[in-house]
C-alpha positions in Angstrom: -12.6 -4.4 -9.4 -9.5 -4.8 -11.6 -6.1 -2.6 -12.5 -4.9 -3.3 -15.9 -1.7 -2.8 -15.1 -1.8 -6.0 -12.8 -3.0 -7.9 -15.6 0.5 -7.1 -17.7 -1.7 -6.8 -20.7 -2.3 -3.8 -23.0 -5.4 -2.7 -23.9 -7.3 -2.5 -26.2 -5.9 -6.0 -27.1 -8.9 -8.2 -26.6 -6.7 -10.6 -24.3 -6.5 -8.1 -21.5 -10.5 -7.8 -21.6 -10.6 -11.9 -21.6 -7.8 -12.0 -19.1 -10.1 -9.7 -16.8 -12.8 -10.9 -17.2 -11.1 -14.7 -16.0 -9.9 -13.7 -13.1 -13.4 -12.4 -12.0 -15.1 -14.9 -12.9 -17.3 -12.6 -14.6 -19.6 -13.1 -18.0 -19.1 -10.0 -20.2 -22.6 -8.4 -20.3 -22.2 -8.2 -16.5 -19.2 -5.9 -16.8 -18.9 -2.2 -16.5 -16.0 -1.2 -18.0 -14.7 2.6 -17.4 -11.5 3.5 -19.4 -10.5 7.5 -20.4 -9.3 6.4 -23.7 -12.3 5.5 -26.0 -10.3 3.1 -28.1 -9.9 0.9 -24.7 -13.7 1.2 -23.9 -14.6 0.0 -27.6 -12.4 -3.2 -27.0 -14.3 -3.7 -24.0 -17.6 -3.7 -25.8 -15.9 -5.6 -28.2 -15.7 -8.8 -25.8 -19.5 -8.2 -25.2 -18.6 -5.7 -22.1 -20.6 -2.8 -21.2 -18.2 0.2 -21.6 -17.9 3.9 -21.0 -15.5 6.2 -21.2 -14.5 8.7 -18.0 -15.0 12.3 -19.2 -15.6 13.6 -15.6 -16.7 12.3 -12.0 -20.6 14.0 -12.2 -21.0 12.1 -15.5 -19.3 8.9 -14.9 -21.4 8.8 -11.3 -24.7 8.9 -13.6 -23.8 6.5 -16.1 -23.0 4.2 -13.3 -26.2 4.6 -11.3 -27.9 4.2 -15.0 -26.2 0.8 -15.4 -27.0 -0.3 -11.9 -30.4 1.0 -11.9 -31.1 -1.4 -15.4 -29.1 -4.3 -14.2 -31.9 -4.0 -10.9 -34.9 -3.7 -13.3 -33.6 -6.6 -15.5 -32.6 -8.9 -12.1 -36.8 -8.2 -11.0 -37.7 -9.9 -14.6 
């Protein structure tokens, strides 16, 4: 887990996505990205990131037990 604000990069700037996603050591369609500003989630999906944006904790919860629950199916392949 990363804090933009540690970074010192703005988002959406696609630097801040690539600086993230460096010091993770992360590939970008193994990212999920939650932001509560749409235009910061479409710069994620922009690097290749898998975003969403935070409308409320019951549907963020779901979307991230979607994501996981894919990235499980697709790790079985």
């Amino acid at each position: 887990m990363l804090y933009s604000h540690e970074t010192r990069l703005l988002k959406p700037e696609s630097e801040a996505y690539e600086n993230a996603l460096e010091r993770l050591g992360a590939d970008a369609d193994d990212v999920f990205f939650i932001d509560d500003h749409e235009v910061c989630a479409e710069g994620a999906r922009a690097v290749g990131m898998n975003a969403i944006v935070h409308r409320d904790n019951p549907s963020t919860i779901t979307a991230i037990e979607e994501y996981l629950k894919q990235a499980i199916r697709l790790e079985r392949m």
